[in-house]
N, C-alpha and C positions, 0 to 999 in steps of 0.2 A: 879193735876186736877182730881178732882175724878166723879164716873160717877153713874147719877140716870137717870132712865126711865123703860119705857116698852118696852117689845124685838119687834124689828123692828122698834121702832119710829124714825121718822127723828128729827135730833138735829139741833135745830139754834144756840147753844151755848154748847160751852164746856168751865165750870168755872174753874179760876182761884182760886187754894185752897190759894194760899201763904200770901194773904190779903190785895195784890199788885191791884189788880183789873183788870189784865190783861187775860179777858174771850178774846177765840176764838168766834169767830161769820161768821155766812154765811146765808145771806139774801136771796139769791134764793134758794127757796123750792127745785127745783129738782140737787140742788147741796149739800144740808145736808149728811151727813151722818148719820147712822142708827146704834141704838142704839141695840150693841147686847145680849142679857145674859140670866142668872138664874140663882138661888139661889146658884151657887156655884163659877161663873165667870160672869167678864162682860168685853165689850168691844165696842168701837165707828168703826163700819165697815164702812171701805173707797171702793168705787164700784171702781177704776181704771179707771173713763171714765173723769167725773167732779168735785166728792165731795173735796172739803178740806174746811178747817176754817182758819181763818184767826184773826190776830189783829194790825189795819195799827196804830195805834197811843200809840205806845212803847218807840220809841224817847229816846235808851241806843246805848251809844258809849261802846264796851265792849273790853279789852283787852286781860286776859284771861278769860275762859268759859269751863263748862261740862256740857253736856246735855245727861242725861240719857233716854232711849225709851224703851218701854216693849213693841212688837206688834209682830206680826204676817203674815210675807208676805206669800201672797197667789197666785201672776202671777208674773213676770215682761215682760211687753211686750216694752220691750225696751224705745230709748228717753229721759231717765233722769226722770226714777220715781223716785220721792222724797220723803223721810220720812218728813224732815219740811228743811224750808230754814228762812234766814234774808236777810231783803238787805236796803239800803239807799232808802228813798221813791225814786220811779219808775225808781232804777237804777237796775242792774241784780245784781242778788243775788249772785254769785262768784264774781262778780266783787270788790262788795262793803260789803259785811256781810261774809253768811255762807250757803252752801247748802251740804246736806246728799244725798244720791239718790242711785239708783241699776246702774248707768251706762248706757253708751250709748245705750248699744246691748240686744234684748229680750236673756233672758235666760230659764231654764226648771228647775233651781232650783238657788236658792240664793247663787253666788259666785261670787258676785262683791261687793263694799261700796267706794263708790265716795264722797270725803269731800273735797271743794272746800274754799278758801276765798282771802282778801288780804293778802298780804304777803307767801302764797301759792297756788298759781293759776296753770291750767292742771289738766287735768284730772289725779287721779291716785289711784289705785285698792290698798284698803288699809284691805282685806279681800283675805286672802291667804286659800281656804277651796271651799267646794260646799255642801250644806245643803238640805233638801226637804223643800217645801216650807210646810204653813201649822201650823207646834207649834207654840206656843208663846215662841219667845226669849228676853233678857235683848241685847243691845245694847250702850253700852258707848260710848260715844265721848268727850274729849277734848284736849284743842290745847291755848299754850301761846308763846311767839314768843322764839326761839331756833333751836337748830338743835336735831329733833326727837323728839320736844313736843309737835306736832299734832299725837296724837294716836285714837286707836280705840279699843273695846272691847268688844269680844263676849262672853255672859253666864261667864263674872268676868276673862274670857281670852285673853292677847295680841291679836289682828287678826292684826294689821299693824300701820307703824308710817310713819311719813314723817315729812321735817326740814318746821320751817315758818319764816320769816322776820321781822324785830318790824315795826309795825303797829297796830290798834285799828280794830274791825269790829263793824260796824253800825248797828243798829237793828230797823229801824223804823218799819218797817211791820216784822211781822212772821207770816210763814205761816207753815200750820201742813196738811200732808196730798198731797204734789206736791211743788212745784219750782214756782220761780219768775223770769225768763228771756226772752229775747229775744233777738237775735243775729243779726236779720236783721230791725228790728223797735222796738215801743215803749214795756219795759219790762212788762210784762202780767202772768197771773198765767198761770203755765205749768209742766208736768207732773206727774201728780196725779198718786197717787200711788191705787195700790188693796191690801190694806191690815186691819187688826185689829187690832186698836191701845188701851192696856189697861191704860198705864201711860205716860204720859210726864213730865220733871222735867227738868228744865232749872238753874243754877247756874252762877253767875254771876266772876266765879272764878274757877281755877281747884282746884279740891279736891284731898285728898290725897288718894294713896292708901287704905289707914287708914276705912277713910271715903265715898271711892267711893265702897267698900267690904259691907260695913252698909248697904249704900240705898240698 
C-alpha cells in the first residue's frame, strides 16, 4: 500500500498496490487518519482514540498467511490495541480470522504482541522484550496450522511462537489500525491503536525465511 499526500491530511483511502483492488476506506471524516511525512519519510498516523481503515468486502478463506507491518507505536493505553485484525463478517475477530494487538494492559513501552485466531485462541504474549515506543519497526507475523507455526518477528528477529490447530481463518473485513470484537454484544470495531503505519503487506501464504529476509 504505498502512501501519497500532504502532511497532516486526513485519508479516506489507503490503496491497495498489489492490483487486487483491495483499498482500506473510512467514511467518517473524524475517524481518517493523517497523512504524515517529507521528503525523506512518510507515514499514515493512527490518533489511538477512533481512526482505522478498513475493507469489509475481502471475502478470503486463508490457511496459511504472513503479514508484514512497518509502523511505529507511540502509547498503548491498554484494551487490545490493535495493529489490523480479520474476522468473518460481524463475528470477532479471534474467534473467526486474525487479530495483532499490544494486549490487554496499558503499558509505558512496547512489550507485549497478542496474535489471536482459530485454531489458536487466548490470549498470549508472543514478544519476550520491552522497546521505547516511538521508531519505526518491521513487524512479521505468520502462522500455518502446526505446533510452533504461529510466529512473530521483530526487526528480521524471533520475538515468539505458539502451536495452532488445522483450521482455515476468514477474512471478510480487515481492519488496519484497531480490532473487531465484542464479547458482550454485536462485534464492532475496537481498539484503535496510536501508532504510524508506513507499510502493510498481507501474503496469502507463509514465506520462507528466504523471502520473508527480502521484504
Amino acid at each position: 500500500m504505498p502512501l501519497l499526500g500532504e502532511d497532516n491530511d486526513r485519508v479516506d483511502t489507503w490503496h491497495d498496490a498489489s492490483g487486487n483492488g483491495r483499498h482500506v476506506v473510512q467514511e467518517t471524516a473524524e475517524s481518517r487518519p493523517r497523512f504524515h511525512g517529507d521528503k525523506d519519510a512518510a507515514a499514515m498516523r493512527f490518533d489511538g482514540i477512533d481512526d482505522y481503515l478498513a475493507n469489509a468486502e475481502w471475502g478470503a478463506d486463508l490457511g496459511g498467511l504472513t503479514v508484514i507491518i512497518a509502523a511505529a507505536p507511540r502509547a498503548n493505553a491498554g484494551d487490545w490495541r490493535g495493529f489490523l485484525s480479520m474476522n468473518k463478517h460481524a463475528a470477532n475477530d479471534y474467534q473467526s480470522g486474525l487479530n495483532l494487538d499490544l494486549g490487554p494492559g496499558a503499558t509505558r513501552q512496547w512489550e507485549t504482541l497478542n496474535a489471536e485466531g482459530p485454531g489458536f485462541g487466548g490470549a498470549v504474549d508472543l514478544f519476550d522484550g520491552a522497546i521505547d515506543f516511538g521508531p519505526l519497526h518491521v513487524l512479521s507475523f505468520a502462522t500455518k496450522s502446526g505446533q510452533g507455526e504461529t510466529r512473530a518477528y521483530l526487526d528480521g528477529k524471533p520475538a515468539g511462537r505458539r502451536d495452532r490447530s488445522p483450521g482455515k481463518l476468514r477474512a471478510d473485513r480487515l481492519t488496519i489500525g484497531g480490532r473487531y470484537f465484542n464479547n458482550f454484544a454485536a462485534a464492532e470495531t475496537h481498539g484503535q491503536i496510536e501508532a504510524d503505519f508506513a507499510e502493510v503487506l498481507i501474503y496469502d501464504r507463509v514465506l520462507t525465511d528466504e523471502e520473508r529476509a527480502k521484504v
